[in-house]
Structure formats: C-alpha cells, structure tokens
LUMTI-498673 format. One record per residue (C-alpha): residue in one letter; x, y, z; residue number from 0. Coordinates in steps of 0.2 Angstrom, whole numbers, always signed. Layout:
# residues N
{site "a",{X,Y,Z},NUM}
...
# end
This chain:
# residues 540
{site "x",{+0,+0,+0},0}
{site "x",{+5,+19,-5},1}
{site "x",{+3,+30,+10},2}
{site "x",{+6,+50,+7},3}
{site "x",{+11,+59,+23},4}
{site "x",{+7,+74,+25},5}
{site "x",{+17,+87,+37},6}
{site "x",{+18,+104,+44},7}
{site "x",{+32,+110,+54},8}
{site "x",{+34,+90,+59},9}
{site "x",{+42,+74,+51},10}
{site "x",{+56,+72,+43},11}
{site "x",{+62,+88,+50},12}
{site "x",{+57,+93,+67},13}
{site "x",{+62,+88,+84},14}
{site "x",{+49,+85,+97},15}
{site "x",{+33,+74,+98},16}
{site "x",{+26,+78,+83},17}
{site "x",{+41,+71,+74},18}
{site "x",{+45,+56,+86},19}
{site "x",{+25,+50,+84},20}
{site "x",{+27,+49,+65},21}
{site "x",{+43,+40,+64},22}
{site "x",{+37,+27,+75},23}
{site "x",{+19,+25,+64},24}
{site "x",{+33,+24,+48},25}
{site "x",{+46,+12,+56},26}
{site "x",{+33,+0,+63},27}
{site "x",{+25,-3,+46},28}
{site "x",{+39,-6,+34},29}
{site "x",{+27,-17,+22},30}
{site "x",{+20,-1,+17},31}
{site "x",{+27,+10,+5},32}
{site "x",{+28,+29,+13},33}
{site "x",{+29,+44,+2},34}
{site "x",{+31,+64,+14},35}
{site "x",{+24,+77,+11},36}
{site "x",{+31,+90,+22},37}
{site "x",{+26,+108,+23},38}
{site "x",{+44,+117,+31},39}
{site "x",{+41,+131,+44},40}
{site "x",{+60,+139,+40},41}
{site "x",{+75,+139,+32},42}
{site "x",{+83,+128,+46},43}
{site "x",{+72,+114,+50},44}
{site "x",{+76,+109,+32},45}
{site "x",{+95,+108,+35},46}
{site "x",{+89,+95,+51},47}
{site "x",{+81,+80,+43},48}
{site "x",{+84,+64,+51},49}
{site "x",{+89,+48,+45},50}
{site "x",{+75,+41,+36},51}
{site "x",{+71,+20,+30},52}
{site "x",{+71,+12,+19},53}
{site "x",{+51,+10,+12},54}
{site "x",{+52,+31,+12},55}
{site "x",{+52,+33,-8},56}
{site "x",{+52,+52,-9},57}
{site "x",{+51,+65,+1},58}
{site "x",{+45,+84,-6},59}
{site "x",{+44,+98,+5},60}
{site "x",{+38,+115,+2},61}
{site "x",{+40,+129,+13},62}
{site "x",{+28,+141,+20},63}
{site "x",{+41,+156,+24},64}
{site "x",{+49,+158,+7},65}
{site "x",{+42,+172,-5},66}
{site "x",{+32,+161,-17},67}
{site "x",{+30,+174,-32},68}
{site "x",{+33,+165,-50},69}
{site "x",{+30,+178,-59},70}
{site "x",{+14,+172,-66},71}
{site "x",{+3,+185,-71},72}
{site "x",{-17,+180,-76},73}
{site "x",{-24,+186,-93},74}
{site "x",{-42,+196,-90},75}
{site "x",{-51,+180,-91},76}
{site "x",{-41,+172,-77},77}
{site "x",{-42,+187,-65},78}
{site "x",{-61,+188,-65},79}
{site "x",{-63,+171,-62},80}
{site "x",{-50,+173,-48},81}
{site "x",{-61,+186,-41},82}
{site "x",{-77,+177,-42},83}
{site "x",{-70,+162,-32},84}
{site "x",{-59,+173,-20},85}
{site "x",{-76,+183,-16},86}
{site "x",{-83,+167,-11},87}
{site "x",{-70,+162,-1},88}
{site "x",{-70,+176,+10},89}
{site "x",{-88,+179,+11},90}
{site "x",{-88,+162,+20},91}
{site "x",{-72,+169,+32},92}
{site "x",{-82,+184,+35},93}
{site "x",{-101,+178,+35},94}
{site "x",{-97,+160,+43},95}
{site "x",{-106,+153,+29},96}
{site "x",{-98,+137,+23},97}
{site "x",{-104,+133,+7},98}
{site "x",{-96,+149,+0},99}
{site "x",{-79,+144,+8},100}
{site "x",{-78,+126,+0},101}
{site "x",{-84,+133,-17},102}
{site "x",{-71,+147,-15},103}
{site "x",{-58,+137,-9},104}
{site "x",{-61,+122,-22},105}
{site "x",{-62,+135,-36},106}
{site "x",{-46,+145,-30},107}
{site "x",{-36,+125,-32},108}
{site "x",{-43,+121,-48},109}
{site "x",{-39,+137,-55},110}
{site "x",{-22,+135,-48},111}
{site "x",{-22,+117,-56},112}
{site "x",{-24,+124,-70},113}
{site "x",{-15,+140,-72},114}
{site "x",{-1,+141,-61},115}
{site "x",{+3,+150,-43},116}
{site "x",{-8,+162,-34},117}
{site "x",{+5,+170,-26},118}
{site "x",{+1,+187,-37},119}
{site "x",{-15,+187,-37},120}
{site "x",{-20,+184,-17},121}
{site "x",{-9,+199,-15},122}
{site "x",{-15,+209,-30},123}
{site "x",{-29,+228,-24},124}
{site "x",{-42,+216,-33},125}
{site "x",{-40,+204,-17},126}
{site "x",{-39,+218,-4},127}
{site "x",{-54,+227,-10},128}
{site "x",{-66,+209,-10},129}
{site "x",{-58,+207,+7},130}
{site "x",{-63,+224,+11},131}
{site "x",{-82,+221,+2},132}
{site "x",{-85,+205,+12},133}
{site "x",{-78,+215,+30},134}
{site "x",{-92,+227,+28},135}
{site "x",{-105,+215,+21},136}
{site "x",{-122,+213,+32},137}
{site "x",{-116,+196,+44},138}
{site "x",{-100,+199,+48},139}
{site "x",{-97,+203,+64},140}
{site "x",{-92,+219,+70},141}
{site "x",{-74,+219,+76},142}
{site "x",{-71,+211,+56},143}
{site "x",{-83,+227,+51},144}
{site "x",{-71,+240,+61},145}
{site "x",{-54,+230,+50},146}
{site "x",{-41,+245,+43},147}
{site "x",{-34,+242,+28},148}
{site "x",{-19,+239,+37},149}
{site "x",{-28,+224,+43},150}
{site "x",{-34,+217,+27},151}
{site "x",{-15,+218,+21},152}
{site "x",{-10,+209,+36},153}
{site "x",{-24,+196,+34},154}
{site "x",{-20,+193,+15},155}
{site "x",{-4,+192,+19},156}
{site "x",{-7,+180,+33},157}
{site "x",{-21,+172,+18},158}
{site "x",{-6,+169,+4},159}
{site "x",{+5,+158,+16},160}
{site "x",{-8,+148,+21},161}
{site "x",{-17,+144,+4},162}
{site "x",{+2,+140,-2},163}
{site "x",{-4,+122,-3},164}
{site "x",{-18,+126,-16},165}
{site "x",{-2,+128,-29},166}
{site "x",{+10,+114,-26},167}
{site "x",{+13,+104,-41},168}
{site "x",{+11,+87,-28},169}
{site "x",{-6,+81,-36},170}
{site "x",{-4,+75,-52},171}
{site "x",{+5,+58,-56},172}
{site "x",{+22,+61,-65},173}
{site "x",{+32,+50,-74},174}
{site "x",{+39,+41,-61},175}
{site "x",{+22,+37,-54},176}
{site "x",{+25,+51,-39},177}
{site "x",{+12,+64,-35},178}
{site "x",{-3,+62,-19},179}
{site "x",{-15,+58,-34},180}
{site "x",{-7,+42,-35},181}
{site "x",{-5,+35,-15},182}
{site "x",{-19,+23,-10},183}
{site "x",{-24,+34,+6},184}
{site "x",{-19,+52,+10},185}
{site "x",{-13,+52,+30},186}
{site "x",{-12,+70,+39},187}
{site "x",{-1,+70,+54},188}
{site "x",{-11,+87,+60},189}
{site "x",{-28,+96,+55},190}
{site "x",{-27,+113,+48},191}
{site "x",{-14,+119,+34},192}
{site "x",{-6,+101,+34},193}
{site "x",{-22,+91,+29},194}
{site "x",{-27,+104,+13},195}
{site "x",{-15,+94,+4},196}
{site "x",{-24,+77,+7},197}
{site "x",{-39,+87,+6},198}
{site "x",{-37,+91,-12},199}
{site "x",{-31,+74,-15},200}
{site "x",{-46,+69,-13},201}
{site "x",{-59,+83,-21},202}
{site "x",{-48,+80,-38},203}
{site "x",{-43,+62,-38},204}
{site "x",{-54,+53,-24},205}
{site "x",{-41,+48,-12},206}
{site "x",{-45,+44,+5},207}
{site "x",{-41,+54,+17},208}
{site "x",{-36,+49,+35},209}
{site "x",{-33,+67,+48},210}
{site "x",{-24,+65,+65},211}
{site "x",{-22,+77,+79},212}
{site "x",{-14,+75,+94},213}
{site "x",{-17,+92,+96},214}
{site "x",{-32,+102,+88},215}
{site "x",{-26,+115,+78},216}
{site "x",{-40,+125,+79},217}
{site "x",{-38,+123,+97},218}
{site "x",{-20,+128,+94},219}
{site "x",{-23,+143,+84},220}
{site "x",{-38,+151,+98},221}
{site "x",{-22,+149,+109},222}
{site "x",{-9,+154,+102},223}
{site "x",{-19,+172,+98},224}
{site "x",{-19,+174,+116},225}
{site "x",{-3,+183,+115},226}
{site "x",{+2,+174,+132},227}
{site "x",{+24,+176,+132},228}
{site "x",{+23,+187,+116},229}
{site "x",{+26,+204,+123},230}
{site "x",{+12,+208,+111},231}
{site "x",{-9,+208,+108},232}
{site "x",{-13,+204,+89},233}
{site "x",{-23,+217,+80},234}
{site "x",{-44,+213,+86},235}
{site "x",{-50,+213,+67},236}
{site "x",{-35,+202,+61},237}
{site "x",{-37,+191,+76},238}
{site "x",{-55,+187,+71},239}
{site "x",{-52,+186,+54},240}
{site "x",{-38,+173,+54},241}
{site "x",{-51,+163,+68},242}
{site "x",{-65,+163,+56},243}
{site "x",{-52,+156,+42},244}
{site "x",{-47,+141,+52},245}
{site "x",{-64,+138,+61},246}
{site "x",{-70,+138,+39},247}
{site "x",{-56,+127,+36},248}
{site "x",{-57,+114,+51},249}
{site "x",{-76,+113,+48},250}
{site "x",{-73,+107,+30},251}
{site "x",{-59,+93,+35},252}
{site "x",{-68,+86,+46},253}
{site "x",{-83,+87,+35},254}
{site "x",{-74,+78,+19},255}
{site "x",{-62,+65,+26},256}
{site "x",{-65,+48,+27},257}
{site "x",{-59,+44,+43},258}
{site "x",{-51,+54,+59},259}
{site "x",{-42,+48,+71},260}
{site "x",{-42,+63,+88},261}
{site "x",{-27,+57,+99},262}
{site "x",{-38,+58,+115},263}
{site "x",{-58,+62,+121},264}
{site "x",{-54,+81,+123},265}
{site "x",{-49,+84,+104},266}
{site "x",{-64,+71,+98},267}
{site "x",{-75,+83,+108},268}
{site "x",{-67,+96,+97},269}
{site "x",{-72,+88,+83},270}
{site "x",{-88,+84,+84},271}
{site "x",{-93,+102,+90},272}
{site "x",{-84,+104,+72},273}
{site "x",{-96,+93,+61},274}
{site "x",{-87,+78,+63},275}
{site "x",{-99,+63,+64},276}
{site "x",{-97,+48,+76},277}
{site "x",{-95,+35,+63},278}
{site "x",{-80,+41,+57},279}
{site "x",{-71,+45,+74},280}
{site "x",{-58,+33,+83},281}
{site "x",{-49,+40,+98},282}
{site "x",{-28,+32,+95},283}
{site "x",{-18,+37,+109},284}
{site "x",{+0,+42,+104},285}
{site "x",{+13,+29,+104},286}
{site "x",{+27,+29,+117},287}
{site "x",{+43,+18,+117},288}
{site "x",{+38,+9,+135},289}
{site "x",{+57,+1,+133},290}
{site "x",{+66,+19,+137},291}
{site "x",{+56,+19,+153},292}
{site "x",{+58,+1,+157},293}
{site "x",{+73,-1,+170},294}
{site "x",{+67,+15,+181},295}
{site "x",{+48,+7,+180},296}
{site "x",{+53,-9,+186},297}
{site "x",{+65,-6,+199},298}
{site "x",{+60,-7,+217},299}
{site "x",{+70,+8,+219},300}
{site "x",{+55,+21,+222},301}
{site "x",{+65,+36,+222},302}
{site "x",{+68,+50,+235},303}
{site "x",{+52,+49,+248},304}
{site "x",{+55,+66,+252},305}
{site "x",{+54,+74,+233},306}
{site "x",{+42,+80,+220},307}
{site "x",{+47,+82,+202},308}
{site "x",{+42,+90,+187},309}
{site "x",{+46,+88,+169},310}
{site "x",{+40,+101,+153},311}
{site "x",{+43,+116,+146},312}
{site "x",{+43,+130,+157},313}
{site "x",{+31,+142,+150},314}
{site "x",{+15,+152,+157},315}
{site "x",{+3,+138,+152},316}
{site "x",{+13,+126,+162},317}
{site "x",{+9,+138,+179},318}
{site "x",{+25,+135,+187},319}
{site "x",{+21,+149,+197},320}
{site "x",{+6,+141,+206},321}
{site "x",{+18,+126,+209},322}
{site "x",{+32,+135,+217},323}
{site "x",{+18,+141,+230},324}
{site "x",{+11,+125,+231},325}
{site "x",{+29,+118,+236},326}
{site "x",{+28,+134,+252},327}
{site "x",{+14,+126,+259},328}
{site "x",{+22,+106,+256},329}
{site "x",{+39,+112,+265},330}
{site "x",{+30,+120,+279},331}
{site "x",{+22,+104,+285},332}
{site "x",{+36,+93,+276},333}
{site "x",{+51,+104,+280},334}
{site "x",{+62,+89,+272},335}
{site "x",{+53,+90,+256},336}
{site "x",{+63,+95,+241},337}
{site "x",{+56,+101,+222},338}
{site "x",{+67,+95,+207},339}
{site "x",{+62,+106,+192},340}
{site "x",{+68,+98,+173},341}
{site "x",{+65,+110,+160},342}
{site "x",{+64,+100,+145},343}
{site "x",{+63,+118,+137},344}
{site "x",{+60,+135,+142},345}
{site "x",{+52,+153,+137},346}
{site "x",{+67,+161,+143},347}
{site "x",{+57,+178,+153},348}
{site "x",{+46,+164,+159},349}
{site "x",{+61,+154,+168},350}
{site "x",{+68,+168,+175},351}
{site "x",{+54,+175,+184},352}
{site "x",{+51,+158,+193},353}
{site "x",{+70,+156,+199},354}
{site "x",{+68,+173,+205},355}
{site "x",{+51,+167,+216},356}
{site "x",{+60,+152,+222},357}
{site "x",{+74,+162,+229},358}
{site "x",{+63,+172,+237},359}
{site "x",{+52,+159,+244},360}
{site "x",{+65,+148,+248},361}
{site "x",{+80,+156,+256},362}
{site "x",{+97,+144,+254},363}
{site "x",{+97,+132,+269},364}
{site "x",{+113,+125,+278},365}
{site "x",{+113,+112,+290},366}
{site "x",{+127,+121,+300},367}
{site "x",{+137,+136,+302},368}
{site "x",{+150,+131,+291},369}
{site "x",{+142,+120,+278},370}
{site "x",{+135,+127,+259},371}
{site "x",{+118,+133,+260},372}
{site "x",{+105,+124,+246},373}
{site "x",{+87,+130,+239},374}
{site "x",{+74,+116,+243},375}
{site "x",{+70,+119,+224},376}
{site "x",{+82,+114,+210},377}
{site "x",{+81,+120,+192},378}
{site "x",{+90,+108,+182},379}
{site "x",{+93,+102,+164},380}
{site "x",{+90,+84,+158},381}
{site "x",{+105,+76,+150},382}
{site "x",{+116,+81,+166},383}
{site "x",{+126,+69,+177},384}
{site "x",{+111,+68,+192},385}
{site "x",{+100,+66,+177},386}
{site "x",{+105,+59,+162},387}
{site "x",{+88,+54,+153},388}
{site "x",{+71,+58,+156},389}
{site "x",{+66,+42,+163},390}
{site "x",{+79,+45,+178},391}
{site "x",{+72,+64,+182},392}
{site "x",{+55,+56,+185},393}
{site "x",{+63,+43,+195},394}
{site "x",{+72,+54,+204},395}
{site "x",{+57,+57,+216},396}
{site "x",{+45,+48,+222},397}
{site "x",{+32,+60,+216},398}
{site "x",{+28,+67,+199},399}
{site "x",{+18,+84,+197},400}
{site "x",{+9,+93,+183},401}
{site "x",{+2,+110,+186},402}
{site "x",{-3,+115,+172},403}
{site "x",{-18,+126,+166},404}
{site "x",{-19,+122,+146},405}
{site "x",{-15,+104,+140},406}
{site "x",{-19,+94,+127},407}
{site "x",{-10,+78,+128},408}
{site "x",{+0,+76,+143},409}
{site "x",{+16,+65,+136},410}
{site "x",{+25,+69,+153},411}
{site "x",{+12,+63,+164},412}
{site "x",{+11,+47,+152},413}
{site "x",{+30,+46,+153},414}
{site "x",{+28,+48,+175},415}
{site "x",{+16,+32,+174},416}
{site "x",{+26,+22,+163},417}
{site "x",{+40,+26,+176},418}
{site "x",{+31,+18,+187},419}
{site "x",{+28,+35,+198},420}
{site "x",{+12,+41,+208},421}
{site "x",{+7,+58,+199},422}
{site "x",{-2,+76,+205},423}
{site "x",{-12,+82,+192},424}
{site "x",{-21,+98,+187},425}
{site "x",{-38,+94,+181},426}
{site "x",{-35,+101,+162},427}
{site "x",{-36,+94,+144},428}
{site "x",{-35,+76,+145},429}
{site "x",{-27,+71,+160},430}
{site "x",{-40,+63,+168},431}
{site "x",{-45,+53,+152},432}
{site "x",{-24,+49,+154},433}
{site "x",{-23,+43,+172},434}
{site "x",{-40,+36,+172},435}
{site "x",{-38,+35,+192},436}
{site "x",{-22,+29,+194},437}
{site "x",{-16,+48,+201},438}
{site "x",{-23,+61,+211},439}
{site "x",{-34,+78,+201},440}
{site "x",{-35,+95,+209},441}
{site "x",{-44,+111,+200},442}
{site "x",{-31,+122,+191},443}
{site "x",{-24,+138,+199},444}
{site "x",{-27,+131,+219},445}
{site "x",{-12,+130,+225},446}
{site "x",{-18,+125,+242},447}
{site "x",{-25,+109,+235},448}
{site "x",{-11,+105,+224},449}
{site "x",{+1,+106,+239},450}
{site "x",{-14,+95,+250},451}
{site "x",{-14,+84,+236},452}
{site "x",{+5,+81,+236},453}
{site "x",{+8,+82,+257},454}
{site "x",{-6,+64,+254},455}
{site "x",{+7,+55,+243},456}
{site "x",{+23,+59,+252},457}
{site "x",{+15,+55,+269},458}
{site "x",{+9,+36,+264},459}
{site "x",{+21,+26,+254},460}
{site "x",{+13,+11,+251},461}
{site "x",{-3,+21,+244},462}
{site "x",{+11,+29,+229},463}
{site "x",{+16,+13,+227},464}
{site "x",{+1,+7,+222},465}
{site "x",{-5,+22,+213},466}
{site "x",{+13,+21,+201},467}
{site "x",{+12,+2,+200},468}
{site "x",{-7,+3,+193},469}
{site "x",{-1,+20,+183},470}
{site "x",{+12,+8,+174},471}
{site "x",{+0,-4,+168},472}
{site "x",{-13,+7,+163},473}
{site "x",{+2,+15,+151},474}
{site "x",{+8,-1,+145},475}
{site "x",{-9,-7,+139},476}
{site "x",{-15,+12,+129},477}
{site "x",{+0,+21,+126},478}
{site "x",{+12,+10,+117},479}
{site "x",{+20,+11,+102},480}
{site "x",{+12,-5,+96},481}
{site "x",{-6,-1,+101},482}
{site "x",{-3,+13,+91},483}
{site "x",{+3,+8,+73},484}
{site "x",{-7,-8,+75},485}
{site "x",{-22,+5,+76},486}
{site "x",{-15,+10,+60},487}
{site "x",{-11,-3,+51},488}
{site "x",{-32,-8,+53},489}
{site "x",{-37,+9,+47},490}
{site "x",{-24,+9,+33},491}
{site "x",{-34,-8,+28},492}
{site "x",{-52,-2,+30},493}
{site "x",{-49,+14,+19},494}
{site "x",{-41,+4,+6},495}
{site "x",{-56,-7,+8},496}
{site "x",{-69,+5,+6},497}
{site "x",{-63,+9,-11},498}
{site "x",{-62,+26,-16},499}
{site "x",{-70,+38,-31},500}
{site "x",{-54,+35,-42},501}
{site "x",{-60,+39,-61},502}
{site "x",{-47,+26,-66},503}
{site "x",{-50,+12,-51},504}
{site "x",{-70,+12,-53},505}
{site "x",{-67,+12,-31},506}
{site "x",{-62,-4,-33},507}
{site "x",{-48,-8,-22},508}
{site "x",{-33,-13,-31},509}
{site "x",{-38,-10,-47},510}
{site "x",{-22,-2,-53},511}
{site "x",{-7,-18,-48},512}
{site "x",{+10,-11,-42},513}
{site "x",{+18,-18,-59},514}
{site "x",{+10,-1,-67},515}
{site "x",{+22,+9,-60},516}
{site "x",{+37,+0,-65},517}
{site "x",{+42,+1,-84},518}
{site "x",{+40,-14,-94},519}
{site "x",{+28,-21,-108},520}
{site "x",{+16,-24,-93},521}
{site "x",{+11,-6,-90},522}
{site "x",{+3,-5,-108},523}
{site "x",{-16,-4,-105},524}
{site "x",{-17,-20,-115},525}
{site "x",{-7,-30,-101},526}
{site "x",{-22,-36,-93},527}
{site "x",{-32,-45,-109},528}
{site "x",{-33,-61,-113},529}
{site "x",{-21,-70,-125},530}
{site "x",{-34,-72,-139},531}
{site "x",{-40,-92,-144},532}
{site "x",{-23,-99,-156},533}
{site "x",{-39,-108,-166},534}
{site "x",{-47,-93,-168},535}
{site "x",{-48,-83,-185},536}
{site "x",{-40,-69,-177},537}
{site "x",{-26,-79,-173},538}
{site "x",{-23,-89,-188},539}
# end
C-alpha cells in the first residue's frame, strides 16, 4: 500500500513529539510504502532531517516562509474568475457561511491546477478590495466590520501563506508514478494547513483521506492568539479574521475526510462540535517507546520519599508559578521535602521569573554554620550527570507533578506512569482521560489543593506505590507504540477497503497492480487481456 504523509512544521524535520510520533507510525510498518509530504516552517528545519528507511520513496517539501512569487501573471479572463472564487471564499471567512468557503476554496485550487501560482493574485488591490467588500458585508461581525486596511493587508498576507498548498505541483501523477494523486490513502499527521493537501487529493482524484491530531489546531490557533509570552496583543480585526479562516477550514476537514483519528476524548470533543460525525471517529492514543522507561519502571527503587518532580517546558501555560507556592505550603508541613524542576525547554522571561520566586520563597538552607547553604527547589537540565535521561528525572522522586492550566495531551504525565511514579495532576485537557484513576486531580490555579494533594502521597508510601504500579499498567496497555501503529495498520486496511472515487480504479480496491508503475511491456493498457484463442480466425 501507498501512504502520502502529510506534514507541517513536523516529520522528517522537526524535533519533538510531533516528529517522534510519525517515525514510530513509519518504522513500525515497513510493508507499506511511505511517500512525505512536508510543509517546512523555515530555512533551518530543512537543514535537520533525520535519517529516514528504507520503504520512504520520496520526500517533497515545500516551505511556507519563502516568498512564493513566480512571476505568473493571469490574462483578464483568469483574473475575473480569480475574483469570483476569491469573493466566495472570504464571504464564507467573514459571513461563517460554509458553502461559499468550500466553493471558494475548491475553485481557488482548480484554478491554480490549471494555471499556475496564486501568489500574485492573493496579494493583487483586486484581493484587498473583495476582502474589504465581504468585512463590511451585512453578517459579519463587528470587530471584522471595524478592520483598517492595514488589517486586510496583514490578513492577505497571513491568507497567501496559508493557501500555499492550493499551488504545489504534488497532485498529479508524474512520470515516475509520484504525485498524492497516486497513493492509495492520504494520512495527515495534523488538521489545519497540513491536511489541505490530502484534502485536495481527494476533491480531484478521490483519495482517502485519513486526519490526525494529537493536538487540535483550531484549538491551537484560539491559543496561540492569546498573545500569552509574546510581549504583544494581535490586532482585534486580524485576530477574528484569521479565527473565522481556520474555524471555515477545520469545519470542511472534518466534513470531507474519510476517517479521523483525535489522539484523546478532549480533541474528539473538538471535533464533533466541528461537524465531525461519530461513525468516522476513533480515539488512537500516541505511541510511546515503554522500553526507554523500562529499567526506572521496574526497579524497586521508588525514588527519593521526600521529593516532588516535574518535567516540561517552562512556559506560562505550564503555571509554574502556582507550583512553586504549592511547594511553600508542602515544605512547611514537610520541612524535608525538596522540588526538582527539569526543563525539557523554556520561554526564557518565563524561567527567569520563577527562579527569581523560588529564591525568594525559599532562602538557601545549611545544616550548619560552616556547611554550603542549598534551595529546597532545584532548576535543572535533563541530559546532566544527576540526570542523564528523562526516565531518571521522574525517577528521581517519588512524586511526579503537573500544574498545568492548558493541556492537550499530557506526554509527561504518560511518561511519569510508565516510570512507574504516583502523579499530582491539574484537572485540564485530557489528564483525567490519561490517568483514568491511577493519580490524584486537583482544580487548576489552587495551590492549596495541589500542595494537600501532594503532602497525601509523600506521607503514605505504600498508597504511591500502588497508585505508580497501577499507573504503569494502565500505560503499558493504551499508550504503546504498538497499540498505536497496529491501530493504523487496521485503518490503513479499511480505507483501502472501502474503495475510493478513483475515475481510473472504478473504487475498486486494487484495481491499478503495483507492476504499473514499473516500466516494462506490462504497463501498456493492454497487459491485462486475454491472449486471444490460437484456433481462432483472429489468430490464424
């Protein structure tokens, strides 16, 4: 089977998560041929691909930061049909109305399809002024109503990148038997910009379309206009227009694709509020290697009884803050309790204030009158000599907390429980669907009940002894790299078995054999017929 891979920001190139999840999908089903589509995010991720197997035939990228003007200019024709579809399109950003969207957007690609980039034409006065028409236009709301012109460029601006997809030349077959129109299933690693491609795929040559999100990008999108750690509050009319685009787009994925795969219940819940239907919704939690957490999750060693640990990135959302004053409260009934902070990553700002909190909160202790005074609370690094791997900062307490007050997917509380580690969690995202009782849940932004919650565990050892042993085998059996791709590997199968719309497969599955893509006397269109009868006129 042919599966097209499609990327942003992600696979082959990024570090994180979001890479590690695809290689593991790729890896763990070499009988499948995989072809990536990656959308780049700048000019260094591409200079950091990793290694990649064997069963990868091609990889194309396209970036989404580099000026994409070719020089195409339309003739009069082109631009008026330009301008009908583009007035669609945002009528359906400004109005909500998704019809006009989709015929907008599907006749933006065909256009492009046919004539070349749209780079020139989304930034022509032509584009600005229907912008402009559909922001002043009865139903649209009025924070888009109020938009300055130096909104609508920003906004167009914004527009052009994200539309980049509509004019990649990645659809049609080529010579070689490369191009998404070709794969047997389209498979989008994230919602958003990343499935357009696949979504395409499938408006112009029926492929199916498989979406994954770990993470909503909608969801993602709302926060990140936030402007939390920016320094900066985003322009009101831009902000709303740019929410409307992505709240159009999301709607019409999860509208066309043939299957979607949320990585937990809070981002199915997302999706059904979106228009996604039940029949074609299956939760597939993200595959972990249980192996680099083995040795800490099976020794009886239980860590330090006396310390609390936390692992992430420190950043606002993550609410160090409220943790640091939990941990006043812990140390003044527990005044041997210590916090070990490992910052997998860090806003910088961000760090710095919470240092400067712990040094105030927590004055450098010293046994005695000549001995080095410590802090209770240690801001470390993972990788150093005390803690050379992740799975040895969770191990190094007996304890594993999470304060945060936006998650999605909590990978570090799912690493604590395959470490074996009772865990302190906020009640946000999907950690309770996570720790499906195997931790303890306070609400977000109490530190008193976050430090009560804690002072339980450290003060009965054999009740965190059970809570981590049960919290291991609740990972082992739903978060495991080979629940996951098997998980795949089914839905790969059931798409292909459904058929598709395919003008040249009829939607029936196999229809075209691998051998047509390999040159030969075999991929005439006359490979298939019979060898006529040697007795027959015809023959003789």
């Amino acid at each position: 089977m042919r599966i097209g891979l499609l990327t942003e920001g992600g696979y082959p190139y990024a570090t994180g998560e979001a890479r590690l999840w695809c290689d593991r999908l790729v890896r763990g089903l070499p009988q499948h041929e995989f072809e990536l589509y990656a959308l780049s995010r700048s000019a260094d991720q591409e200079r950091a691909r990793i290694p990649l197997p064997e069963h990868v035939t091609h990889v194309r990228t396209a970036p989404l930061w580099a000026p994409a003007d070719d020089g195409r200019t339309y003739s009069r024709r082109e631009r008026r049909r330009f301008a009908d579809c583009f007035k669609e399109l945002v009528h359906g950003i400004c109005a909500g109305a998704p019809d006009p969207f989709a015929a907008g957007l599907y006749g933006l690609a065909g256009l492009a399809r046919e004539q070349g980039g749209l780079y020139a034409a989304l930034r022509s006065e032509s584009a600005v002024r229907a912008l402009e028409a559909a922001c002043r236009a009865p139903g649209a709301s009025r924070t888009v109503q109020a938009a300055h012109v130096a909104d609508l460029l920003e906004f167009v601006d914004e527009l052009e990148r994200m539309l980049r997809p509509l004019s990649l030349d990645w659809y049609e077959e080529d010579a070689r038997g490369e191009g998404l129109g070709a794969v047997d299933v389209c498979h989008a690693a994230a919602g958003g910009v990343a499935a357009l491609p696949g979504l395409l795929a499938k408006r112009f040559f029926g492929v199916p379309l498989l979406v994954t999100e770990y993470g909503v990008q909608l969801r993602a999108h709302y926060l990140s206009q936030l402007g939390a750690g920016r320094g900066e509050e985003p322009r009101p009319a831009v902000r709303a227009l740019l929410a409307a685009f992505h709240l159009r787009l999301a709607t019409e994925i999860y509208a066309r694709a043939d299957f979607l795969t949320p990585g937990n219940a809070h981002a199915r819940r997302w999706q059904e509020r979106c228009g996604a239907t039940r029949d074609r919704l299956r939760t597939v939690y993200p595959g972990m290697e249980a192996d680099r957490f083995a040795t800490v999750g099976e020794s009886a060693d239980r860590g330090d009884p006396d310390t609390l640990v936390w692992v992430g990135r420190a950043e606002p959302a993550k609410d160090l803050i409220a943790l640091l004053h939990a941990f006043a409260e812990v140390r003044r009934a527990e005044p041997r309790a210590r916090l070990r902070i490992f910052a997998t990553a860090a806003d910088p700002g961000y760090l710095a204030d919470c240092r400067s909190l712990a040094a105030q909160l927590f004055p450098d202790e010293a046994a005695d009158s000549v001995t080095v005074g410590e802090n209770p609370v240690a801001f470390e690094e993972i990788g150093g000599p005390e803690a050379p791997s992740a799975a040895e900062a969770y191990g190094a307490g007996r304890v594993v907390v999470l304060s945060s007050v936006i998650e999605g997917f909590p990978l570090t509380l799912a690493e604590a429980m395959l470490c074996g580690r009772a865990t302190v969690s906020t009640d946000v995202g999907a950690v309770c669907e996570v720790i499906g009782g195997t931790g303890l849940v306070v609400p977000p932004r109490n530190p008193r009940a976050l430090a009560e919650a804690c002072l339980s565990l450290l003060g009965d050892a054999e009740r965190a002894e059970r809570l981590g042993a049960a919290a291991r085998a609740r990972a082992l059996e739903l978060f495991t790299v080979e629940q996951n791709v098997a998980a795949f590997q089914e839905i790969y199968l059931r798409l292909l078995a459904k058929g598709s719309q395919r003008p040249d497969g009829g939607g029936i599955p196999f229809a075209r054999p691998p051998e047509a893509r390999v040159p030969g006397h075999w991929t005439s269109p006359t490979w298939a017929k019979p060898a006529p009868d040697p007795t027959s006129e015809a023959a003789v």
